[in-house]
C-alpha positions as CSV (number, residue, x, y, z in Angstrom):
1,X,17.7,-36.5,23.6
2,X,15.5,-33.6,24.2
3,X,13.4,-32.1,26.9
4,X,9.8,-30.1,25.7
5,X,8.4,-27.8,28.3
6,X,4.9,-26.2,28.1
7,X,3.8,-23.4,30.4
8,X,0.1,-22.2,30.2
9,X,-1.8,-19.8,32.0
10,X,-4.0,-16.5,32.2
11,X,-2.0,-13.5,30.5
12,X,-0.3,-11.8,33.5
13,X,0.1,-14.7,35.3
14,X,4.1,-14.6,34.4
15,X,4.6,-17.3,31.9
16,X,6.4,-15.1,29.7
17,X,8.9,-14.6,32.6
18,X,9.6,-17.8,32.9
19,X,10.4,-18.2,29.2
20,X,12.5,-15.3,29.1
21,X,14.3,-16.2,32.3
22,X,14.5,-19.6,31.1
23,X,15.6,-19.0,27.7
24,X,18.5,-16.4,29.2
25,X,20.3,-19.3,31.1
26,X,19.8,-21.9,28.8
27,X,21.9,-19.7,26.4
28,X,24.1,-18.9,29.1
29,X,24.8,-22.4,30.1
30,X,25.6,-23.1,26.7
31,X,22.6,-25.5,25.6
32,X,20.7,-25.9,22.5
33,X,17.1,-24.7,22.6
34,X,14.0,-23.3,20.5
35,X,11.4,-20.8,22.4
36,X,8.3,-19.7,21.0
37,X,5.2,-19.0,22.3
38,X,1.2,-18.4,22.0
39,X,-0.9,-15.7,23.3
40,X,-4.2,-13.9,22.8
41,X,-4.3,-10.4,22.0
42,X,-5.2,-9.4,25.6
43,X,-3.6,-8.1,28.5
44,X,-5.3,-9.9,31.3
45,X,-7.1,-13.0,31.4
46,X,-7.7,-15.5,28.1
47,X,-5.1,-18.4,27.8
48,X,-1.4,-18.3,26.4
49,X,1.2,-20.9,26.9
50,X,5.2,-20.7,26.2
51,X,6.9,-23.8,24.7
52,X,10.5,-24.7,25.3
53,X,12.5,-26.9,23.7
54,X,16.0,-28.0,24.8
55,X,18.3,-30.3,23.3
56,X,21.3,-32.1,22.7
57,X,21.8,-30.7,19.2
58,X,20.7,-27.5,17.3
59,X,16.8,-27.1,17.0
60,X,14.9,-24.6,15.2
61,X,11.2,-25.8,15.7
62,X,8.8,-27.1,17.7
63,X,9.0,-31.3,17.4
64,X,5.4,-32.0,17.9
65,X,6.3,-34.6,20.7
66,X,4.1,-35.2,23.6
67,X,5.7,-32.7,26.4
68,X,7.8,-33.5,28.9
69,X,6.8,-31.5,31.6
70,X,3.3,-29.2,31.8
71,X,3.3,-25.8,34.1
72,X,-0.4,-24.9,35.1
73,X,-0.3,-20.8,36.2
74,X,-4.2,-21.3,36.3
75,X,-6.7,-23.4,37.5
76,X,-8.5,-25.3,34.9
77,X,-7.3,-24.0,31.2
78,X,-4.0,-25.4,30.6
79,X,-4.8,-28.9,32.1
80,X,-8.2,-29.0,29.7
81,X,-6.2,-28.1,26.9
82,X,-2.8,-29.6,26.9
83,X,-2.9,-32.1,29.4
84,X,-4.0,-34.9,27.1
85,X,-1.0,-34.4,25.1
86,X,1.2,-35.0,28.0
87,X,4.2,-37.7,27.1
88,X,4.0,-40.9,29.3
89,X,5.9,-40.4,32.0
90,X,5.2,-36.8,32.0
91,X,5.5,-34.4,35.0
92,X,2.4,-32.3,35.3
93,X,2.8,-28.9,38.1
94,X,-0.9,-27.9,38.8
95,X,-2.1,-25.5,40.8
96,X,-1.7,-27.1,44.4
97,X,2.4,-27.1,43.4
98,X,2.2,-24.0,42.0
99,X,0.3,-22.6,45.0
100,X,2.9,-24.0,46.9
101,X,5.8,-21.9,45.4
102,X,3.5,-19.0,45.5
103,X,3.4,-19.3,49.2
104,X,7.1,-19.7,49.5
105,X,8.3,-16.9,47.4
106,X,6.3,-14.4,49.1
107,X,7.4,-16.0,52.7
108,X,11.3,-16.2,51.4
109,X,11.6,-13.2,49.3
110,X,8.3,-11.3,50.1
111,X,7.9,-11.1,46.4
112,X,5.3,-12.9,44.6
113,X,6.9,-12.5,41.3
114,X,10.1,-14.9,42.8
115,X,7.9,-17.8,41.5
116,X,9.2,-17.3,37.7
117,X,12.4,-17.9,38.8
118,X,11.2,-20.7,41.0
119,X,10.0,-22.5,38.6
120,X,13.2,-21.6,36.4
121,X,15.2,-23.2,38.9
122,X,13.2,-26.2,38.9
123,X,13.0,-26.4,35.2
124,X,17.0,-26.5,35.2
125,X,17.1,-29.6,37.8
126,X,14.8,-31.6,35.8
127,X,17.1,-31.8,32.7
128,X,20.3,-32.5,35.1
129,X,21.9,-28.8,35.3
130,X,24.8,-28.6,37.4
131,X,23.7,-26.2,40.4
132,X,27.2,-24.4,40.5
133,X,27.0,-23.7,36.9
134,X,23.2,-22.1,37.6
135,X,24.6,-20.4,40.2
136,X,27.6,-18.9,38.3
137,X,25.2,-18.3,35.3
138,X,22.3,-16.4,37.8
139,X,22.1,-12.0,37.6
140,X,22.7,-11.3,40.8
141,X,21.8,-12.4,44.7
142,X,18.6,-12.8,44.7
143,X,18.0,-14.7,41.3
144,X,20.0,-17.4,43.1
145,X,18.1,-18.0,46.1
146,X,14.9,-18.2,44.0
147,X,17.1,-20.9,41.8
148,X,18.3,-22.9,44.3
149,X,14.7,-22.5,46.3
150,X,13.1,-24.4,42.6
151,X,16.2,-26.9,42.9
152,X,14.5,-28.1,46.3
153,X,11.5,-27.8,44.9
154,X,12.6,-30.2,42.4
155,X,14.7,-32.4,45.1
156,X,11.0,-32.4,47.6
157,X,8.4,-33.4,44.8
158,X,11.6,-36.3,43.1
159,X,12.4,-34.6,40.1
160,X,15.8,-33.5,40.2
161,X,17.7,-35.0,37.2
162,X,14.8,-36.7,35.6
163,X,16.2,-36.5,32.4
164,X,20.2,-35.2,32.3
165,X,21.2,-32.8,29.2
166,X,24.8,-31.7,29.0
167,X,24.8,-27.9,27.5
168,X,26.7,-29.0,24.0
169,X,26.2,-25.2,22.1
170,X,30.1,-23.8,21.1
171,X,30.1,-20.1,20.8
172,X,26.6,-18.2,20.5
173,X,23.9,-15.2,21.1
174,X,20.3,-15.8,21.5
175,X,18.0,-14.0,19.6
176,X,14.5,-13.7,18.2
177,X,13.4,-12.9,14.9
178,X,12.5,-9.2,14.9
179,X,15.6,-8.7,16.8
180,X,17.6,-10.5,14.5
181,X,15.5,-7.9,11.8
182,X,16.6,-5.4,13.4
183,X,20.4,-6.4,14.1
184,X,20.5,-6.8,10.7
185,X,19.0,-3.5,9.5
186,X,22.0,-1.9,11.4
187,X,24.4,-3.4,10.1
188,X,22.9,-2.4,6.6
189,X,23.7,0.8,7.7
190,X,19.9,2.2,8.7
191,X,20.2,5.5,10.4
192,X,16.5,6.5,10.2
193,X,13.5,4.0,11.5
194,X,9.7,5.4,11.7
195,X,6.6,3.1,12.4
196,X,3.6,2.7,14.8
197,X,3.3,0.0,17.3
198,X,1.4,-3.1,15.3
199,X,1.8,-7.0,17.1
200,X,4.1,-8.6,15.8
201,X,6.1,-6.1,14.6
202,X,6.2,-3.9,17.7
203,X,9.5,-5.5,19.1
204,X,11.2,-4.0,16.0
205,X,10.4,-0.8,17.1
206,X,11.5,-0.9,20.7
207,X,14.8,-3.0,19.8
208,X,16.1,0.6,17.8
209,X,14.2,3.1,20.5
210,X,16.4,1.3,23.3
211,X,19.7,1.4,21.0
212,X,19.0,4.9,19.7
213,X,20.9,6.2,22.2
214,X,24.0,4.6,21.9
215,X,24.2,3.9,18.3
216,X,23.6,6.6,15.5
217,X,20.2,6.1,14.0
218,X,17.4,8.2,14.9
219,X,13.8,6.5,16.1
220,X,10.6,8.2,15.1
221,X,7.1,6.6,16.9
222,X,4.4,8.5,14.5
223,X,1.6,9.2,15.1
224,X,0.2,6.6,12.4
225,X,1.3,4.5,9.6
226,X,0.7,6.8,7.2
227,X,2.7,9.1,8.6
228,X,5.5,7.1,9.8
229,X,6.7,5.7,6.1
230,X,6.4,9.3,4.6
231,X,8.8,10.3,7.2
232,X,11.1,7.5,5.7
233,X,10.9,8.3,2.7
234,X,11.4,12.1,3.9
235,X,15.0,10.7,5.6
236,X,15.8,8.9,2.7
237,X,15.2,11.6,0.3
238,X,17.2,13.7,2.6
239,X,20.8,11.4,2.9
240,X,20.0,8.4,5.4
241,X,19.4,4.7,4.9
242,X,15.7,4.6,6.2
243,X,13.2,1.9,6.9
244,X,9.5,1.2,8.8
245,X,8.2,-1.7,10.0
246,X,4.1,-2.9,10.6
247,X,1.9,-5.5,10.1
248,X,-0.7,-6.2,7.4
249,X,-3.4,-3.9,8.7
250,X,-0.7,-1.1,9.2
251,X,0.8,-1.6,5.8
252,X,-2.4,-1.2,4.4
253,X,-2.4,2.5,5.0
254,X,1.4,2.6,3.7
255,X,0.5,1.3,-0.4
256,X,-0.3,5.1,-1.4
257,X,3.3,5.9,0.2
258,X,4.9,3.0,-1.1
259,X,3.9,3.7,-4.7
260,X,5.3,7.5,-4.0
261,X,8.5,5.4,-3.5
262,X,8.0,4.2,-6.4
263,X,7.8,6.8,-8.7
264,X,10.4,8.9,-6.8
265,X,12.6,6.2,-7.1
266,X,13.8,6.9,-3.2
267,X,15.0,4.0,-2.0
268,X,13.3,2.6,0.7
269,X,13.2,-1.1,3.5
270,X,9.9,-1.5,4.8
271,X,9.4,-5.0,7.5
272,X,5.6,-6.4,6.9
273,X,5.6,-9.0,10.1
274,X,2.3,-10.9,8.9
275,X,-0.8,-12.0,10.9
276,X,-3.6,-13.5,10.1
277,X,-6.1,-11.6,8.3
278,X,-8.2,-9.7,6.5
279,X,-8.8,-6.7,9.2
280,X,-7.8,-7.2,13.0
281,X,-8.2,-10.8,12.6
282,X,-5.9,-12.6,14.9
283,X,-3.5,-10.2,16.1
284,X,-1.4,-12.1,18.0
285,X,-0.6,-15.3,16.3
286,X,1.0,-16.5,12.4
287,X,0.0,-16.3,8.9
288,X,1.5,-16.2,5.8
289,X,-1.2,-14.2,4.2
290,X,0.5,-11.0,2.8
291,X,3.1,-12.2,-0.4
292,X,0.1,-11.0,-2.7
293,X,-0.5,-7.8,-0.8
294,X,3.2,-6.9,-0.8
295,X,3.4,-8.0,-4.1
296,X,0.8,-5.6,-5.6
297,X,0.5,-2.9,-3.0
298,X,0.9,0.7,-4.4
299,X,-0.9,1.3,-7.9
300,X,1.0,1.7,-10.8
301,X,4.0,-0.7,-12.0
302,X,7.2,-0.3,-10.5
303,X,10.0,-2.6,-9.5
304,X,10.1,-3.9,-6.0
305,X,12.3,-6.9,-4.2
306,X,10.7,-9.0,-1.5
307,X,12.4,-10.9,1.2
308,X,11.4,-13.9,3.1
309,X,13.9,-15.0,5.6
310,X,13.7,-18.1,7.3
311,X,16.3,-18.3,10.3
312,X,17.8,-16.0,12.3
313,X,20.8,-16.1,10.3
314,X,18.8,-15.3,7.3
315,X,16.8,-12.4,8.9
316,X,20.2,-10.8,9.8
317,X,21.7,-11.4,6.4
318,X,19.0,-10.6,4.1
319,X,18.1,-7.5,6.2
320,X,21.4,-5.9,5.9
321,X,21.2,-6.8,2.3
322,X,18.5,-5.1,1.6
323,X,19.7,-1.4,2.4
324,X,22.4,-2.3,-0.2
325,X,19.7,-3.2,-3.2
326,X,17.3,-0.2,-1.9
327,X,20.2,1.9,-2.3
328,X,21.5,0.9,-5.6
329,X,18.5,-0.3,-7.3
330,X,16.2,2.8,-6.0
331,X,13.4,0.8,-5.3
332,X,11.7,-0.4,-2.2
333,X,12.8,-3.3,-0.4
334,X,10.4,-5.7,1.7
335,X,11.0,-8.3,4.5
336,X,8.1,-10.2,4.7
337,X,8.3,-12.2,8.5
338,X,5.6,-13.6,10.7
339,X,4.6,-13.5,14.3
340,X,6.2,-17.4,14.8
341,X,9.8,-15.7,13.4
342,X,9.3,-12.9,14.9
343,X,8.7,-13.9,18.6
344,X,10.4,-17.5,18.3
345,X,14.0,-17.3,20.5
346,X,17.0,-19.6,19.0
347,X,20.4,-20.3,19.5
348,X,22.7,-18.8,16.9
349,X,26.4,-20.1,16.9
350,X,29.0,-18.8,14.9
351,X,29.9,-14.9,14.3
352,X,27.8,-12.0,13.0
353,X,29.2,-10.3,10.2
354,X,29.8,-6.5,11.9
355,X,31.1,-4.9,9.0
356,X,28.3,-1.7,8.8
357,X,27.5,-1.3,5.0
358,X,27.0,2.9,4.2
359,X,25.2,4.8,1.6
360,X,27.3,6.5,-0.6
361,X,27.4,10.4,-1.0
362,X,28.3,11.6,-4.6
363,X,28.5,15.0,-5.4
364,X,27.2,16.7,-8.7
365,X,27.2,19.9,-10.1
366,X,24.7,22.2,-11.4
367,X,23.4,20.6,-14.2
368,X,22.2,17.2,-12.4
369,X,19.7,15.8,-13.1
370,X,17.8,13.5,-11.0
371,X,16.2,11.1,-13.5
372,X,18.4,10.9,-16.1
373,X,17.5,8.0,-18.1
374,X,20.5,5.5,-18.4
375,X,20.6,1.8,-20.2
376,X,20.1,-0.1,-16.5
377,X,17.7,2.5,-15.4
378,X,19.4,3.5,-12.6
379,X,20.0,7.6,-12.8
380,X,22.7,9.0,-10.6
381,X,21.7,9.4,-6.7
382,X,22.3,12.0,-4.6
383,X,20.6,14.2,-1.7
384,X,20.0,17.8,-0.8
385,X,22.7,20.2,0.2
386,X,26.2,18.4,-0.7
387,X,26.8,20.8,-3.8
388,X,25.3,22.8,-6.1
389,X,23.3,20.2,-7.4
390,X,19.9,20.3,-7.1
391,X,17.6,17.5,-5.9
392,X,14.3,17.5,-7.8
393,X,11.5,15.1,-7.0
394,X,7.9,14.9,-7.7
395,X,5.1,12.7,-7.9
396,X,3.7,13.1,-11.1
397,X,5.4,12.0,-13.8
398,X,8.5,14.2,-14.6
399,X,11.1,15.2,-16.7
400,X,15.0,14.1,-16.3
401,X,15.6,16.7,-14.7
402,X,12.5,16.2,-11.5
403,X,10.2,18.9,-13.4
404,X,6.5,18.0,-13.5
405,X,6.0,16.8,-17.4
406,X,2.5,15.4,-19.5
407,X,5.3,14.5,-22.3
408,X,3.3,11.4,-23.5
409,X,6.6,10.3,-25.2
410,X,8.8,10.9,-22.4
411,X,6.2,8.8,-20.0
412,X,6.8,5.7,-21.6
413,X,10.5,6.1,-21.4
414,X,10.4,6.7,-18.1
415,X,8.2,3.7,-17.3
416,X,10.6,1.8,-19.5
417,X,13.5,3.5,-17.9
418,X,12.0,2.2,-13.9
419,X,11.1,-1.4,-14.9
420,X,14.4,-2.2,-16.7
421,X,16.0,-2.3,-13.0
422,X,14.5,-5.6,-13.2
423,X,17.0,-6.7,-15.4
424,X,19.8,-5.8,-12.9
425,X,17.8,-7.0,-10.0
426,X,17.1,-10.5,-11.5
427,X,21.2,-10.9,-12.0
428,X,21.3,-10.0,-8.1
429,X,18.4,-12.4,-7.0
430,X,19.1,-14.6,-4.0
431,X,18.9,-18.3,-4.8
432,X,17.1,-20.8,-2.8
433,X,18.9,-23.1,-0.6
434,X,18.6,-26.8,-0.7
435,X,19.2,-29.6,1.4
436,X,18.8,-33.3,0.5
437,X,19.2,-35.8,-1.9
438,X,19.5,-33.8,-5.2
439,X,18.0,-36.8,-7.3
440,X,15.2,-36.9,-5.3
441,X,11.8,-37.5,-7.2
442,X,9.9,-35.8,-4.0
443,X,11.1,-32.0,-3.0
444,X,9.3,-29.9,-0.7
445,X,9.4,-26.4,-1.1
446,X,8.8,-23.4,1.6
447,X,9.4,-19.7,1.9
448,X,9.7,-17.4,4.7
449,X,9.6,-19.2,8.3
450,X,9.0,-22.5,7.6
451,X,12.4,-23.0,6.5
452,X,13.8,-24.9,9.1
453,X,10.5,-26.7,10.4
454,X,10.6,-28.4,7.1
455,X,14.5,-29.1,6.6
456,X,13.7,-30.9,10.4
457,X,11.1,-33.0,8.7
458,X,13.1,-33.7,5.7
459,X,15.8,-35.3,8.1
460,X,13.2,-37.4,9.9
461,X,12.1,-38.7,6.8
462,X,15.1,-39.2,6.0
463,X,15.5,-41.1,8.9
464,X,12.9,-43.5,7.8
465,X,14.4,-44.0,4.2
466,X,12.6,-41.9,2.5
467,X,14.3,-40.0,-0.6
468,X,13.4,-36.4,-0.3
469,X,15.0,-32.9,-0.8
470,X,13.8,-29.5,0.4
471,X,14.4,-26.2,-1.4
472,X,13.9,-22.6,0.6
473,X,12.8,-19.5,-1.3
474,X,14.8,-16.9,1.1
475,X,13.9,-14.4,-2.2
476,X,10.2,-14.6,-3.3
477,X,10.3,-11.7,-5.8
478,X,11.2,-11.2,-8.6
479,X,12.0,-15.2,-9.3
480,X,14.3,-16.0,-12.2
481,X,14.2,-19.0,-14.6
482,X,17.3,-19.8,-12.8
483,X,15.6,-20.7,-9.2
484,X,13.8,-23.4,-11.1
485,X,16.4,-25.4,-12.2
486,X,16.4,-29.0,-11.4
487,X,12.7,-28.3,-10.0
488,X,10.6,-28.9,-12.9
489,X,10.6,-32.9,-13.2
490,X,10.2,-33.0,-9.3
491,X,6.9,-33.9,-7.5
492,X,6.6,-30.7,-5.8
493,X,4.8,-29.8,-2.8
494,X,5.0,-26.6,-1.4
495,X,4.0,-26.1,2.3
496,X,2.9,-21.9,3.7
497,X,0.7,-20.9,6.1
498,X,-1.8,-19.3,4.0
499,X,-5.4,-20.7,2.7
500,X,-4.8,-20.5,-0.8
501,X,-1.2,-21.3,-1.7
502,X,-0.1,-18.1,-3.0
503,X,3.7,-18.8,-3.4
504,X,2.7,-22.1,-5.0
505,X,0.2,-20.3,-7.6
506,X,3.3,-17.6,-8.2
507,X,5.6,-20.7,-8.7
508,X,3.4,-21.4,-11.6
509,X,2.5,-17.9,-13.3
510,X,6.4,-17.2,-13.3
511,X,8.4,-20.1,-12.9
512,X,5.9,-22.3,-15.2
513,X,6.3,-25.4,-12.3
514,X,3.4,-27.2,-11.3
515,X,3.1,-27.6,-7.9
516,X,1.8,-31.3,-7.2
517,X,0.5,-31.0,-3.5
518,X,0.4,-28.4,-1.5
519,X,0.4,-28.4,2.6
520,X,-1.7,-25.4,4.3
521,X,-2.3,-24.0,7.5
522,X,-4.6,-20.8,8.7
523,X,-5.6,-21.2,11.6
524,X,-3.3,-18.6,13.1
525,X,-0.3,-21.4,14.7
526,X,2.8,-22.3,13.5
527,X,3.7,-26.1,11.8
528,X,5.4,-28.7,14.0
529,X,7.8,-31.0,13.1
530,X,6.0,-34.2,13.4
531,X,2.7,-32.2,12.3
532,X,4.7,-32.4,8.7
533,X,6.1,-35.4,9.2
534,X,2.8,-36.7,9.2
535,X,1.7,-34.9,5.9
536,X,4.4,-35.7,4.1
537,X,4.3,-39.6,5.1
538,X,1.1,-39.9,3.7
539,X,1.4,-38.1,0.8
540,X,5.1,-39.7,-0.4
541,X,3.6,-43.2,1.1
């Protein structure tokens, strides 16, 4: 059983309050939900809804189904738009209801605003929610009244316990995808964080400037992007595990710095939260558009690892991960996310790992040298002021020792000497997950945030009999021979939101499999469940 919610309206009209109010007791009351939501890159006006899902087992996605219950905040919009794809049966609150609790919030609590928690409350009776348990579950006082005011809201209008949901989630924290990120960055250790505010990658940044005081990593708003990974690399250079995070535009300035990374071998964790592109394009919703970008970005050849987590889970782990491989490796590390990860709020259950990983802090003497060239091509690490040692980097090419060298000879063994960290990182790589019938003839394949939209799919087709298998690239670069085991007999299609199927056409140039279909969506939204589903069917059928 599950309950799908849609509330629509006019940015400022408070539909992101009801998520978030929502989405706070749901988690408290212990149920099972998915939150994500849709919004034009405006502050007033235009049209954004926030879709809710609840129910009785994990979810991770949006279904697809016809919704269960439609909020209007606005007069015309939401009703044209979404109202057709009302389920039968459906409960549709207009703008005579909603004016309704409008009236009574500012007679009961003389505060508009009380009609977000309103409609919370009323929310909450609809699926069957024990009012003690609200109550016990509500801030403080006056969240309450509001509460119980949308529970006779619900009782007046006949739609208390329309469709009853017992909360069934065992131990858990809510979180959304850049928090997770950034959860996870902290428990790689970070200490240092620089960046500019870029949607969807903002939340990043204002998770560690509100920690910042408790916990010990410094925040650093600059005054560009530009400037905010050269301060990184700056913190990095100088002892602390550092990272930055933006969006495409945003990284876009960053390639000449991220190619100093590269040739100063400083290790580095830089978040690209992708939107759809090329320029501004649309800067509030999803895309996949960047894995070539990242891929190349910074001229010259140097190695690189990129990241593509697809759960919260994964965001946490991979992120703390990748201090570790920046550090070791000295190379930079990318998380490629998207604004759907990013700003879509899940249940987690089970335990964080909150062991902090830390940089190590060897001491040399005089004599160091900073690029010595050693068989794995990693030379020995260490950071201004510990010792005697002394800390020589440079951006032109250089000597062992950091000094500025046109050694034609000693160039190409320091190329050789940066690109044979491949070979370590390859032995490192992250493998893709799979779920499924291994001798499956049909295996779907995604990276990055459709993970767990298309291991949903893979059950409903399952459902129905079909045979299928999905496989999830958490690691997108560098691939190894490994990753393709089992894959290249398969009928592969490989599902992103991008126009051209890049990870599919990087499947082929370094995997060597053909990728028979491929399933592709640009037009700045996320995939459903039964969107895919649908797809799939036909294509399998």
């Amino acid at each position: 059983m599950e309950f799908n919610v849609l509330i629509g309206g006019e940015a400022g009209q408070g539909m992101f309050s009801v998520e978030l109010e929502l989405s706070e007791l749901l988690s408290r009351l212990g149920y099972h939900f998915f939150a994500t939501k849709n919004y034009m890159s405006r502050i007033r006006g235009g049209h954004n809804f926030h879709m809710v899902r609840v129910a009785d087992r994990p979810v991770h996605a949006l279904s697809g189904r016809p919704w269960d219950m439609i909020i209007a905040m606005d007069s015309g919009e939401t009703e044209r738009r979404h109202r057709p794809h009302l389920g039968e049966g459906g409960i549709f609150i207009g703008q005579d209801r909603i004016s309704q609790i409008e009236s009574e919030a500012k007679e009961t609590f003389r505060d508009v605003t009380a009609t977000s928690t309103i409609l919370v409350g009323l929310i909450l009776a609809f699926i069957g929610t024990d009012p003690a348990a609200i109550q016990a579950a509500a801030s403080d006082e006056p969240a309450r009244g509001a509460l119980a005011k949308g529970r006779d809201f619900a009782a007046r209008w006949e739609l208390s316990g329309r469709m009853v949901m017992a909360p069934k989630a065992s131990d858990h924290c809510k979180l959304d995808g850049n928090q997770a990120l950034a959860l996870g960055a902290l428990l790689g250790g970070c200490q240092f964080m620089a960046g500019y505010p870029m949607t969807p990658a903002t939340s990043i940044l204002h998770y560690f400037a509100t920690v910042a005081a408790e916990v010990p990593v410094h925040f650093e708003q600059a005054e560009d992007e530009i400037a905010a990974l050269n301060m990184a690399l700056g913190a990095s250079y100088a002892g602390l595990r550092s990272m930055v995070a933006t969006s495409g535009g945003g990284f876009a300035l960053m390639t000449e710095a991220v190619s100093l990374a590269g040739m100063t071998e400083t290790p580095i964790v830089i978040v690209d939260a992708q939107r759809p592109g090329p320029a501004t394009g649309l800067p509030t919703r999803t895309e996949q558009g960047d894995l070539n970008f990242v891929l190349h970005s910074g001229h010259g050849e140097f190695p690189r690892v990129i990241f593509a987590p697809g759960s919260i889970e994964e965001a946490i782990a991979l992120a703390r991960k990748s201090f570790d491989l920046a550090d070791r490796w000295q190379v930079p590390v990318f998380i490629l996310t998207d604004q759907y990860l990013a700003d879509s709020v899940q249940v987690m259950e089970g335990r964080v790992p909150t062991k902090i990983l830390r940089r190590d802090y060897p001491v040399f003497e005089a004599g160091y040298r900073r690029y010595a060239i050693t068989a794995d091509g990693v030379s020995p690490l260490t950071y201004p002021g510990l010792s005697e040692a002394r800390v020589e980097v440079d951006s032109d090419e250089h000597t062992e020792d950091g000094k500025i060298t046109e050694d034609l000879d000693l160039r190409a063994r320091m190329v050789e000497k940066r690109l044979r960290k491949f070979d370590g990182l390859r032995k490192e790589a992250v493998m893709p997950s799979r779920i499924g019938d291994r001798k499956a003839r049909t295996v779907l394949i995604s990276w990055g945030s459709n993970r767990l939209i298309v291991n949903e799919a893979v059950e409903a087709l399952q459902a129905e009999g079909l045979v299928l298998a999905s496989v999830h690239f958490g690691q997108v670069w560098p691939l190894t021979p490994k990753m393709a085991r089992g894959l290249s007999r398969k009928r592969l299609v490989c599902i992103e939101n991008n126009a051209t199927g890049q990870f599919a056409q990087l499947l082929k140039s370094e995997l060597g499999l053909k990728v028979d279909h491929r399933i592709l969506k640009y037009n700045g939204e996320c995939f459903t469940v039964a969107e895919l589903v649908e797809k799939v069917r036909h294509i399998v059928g």
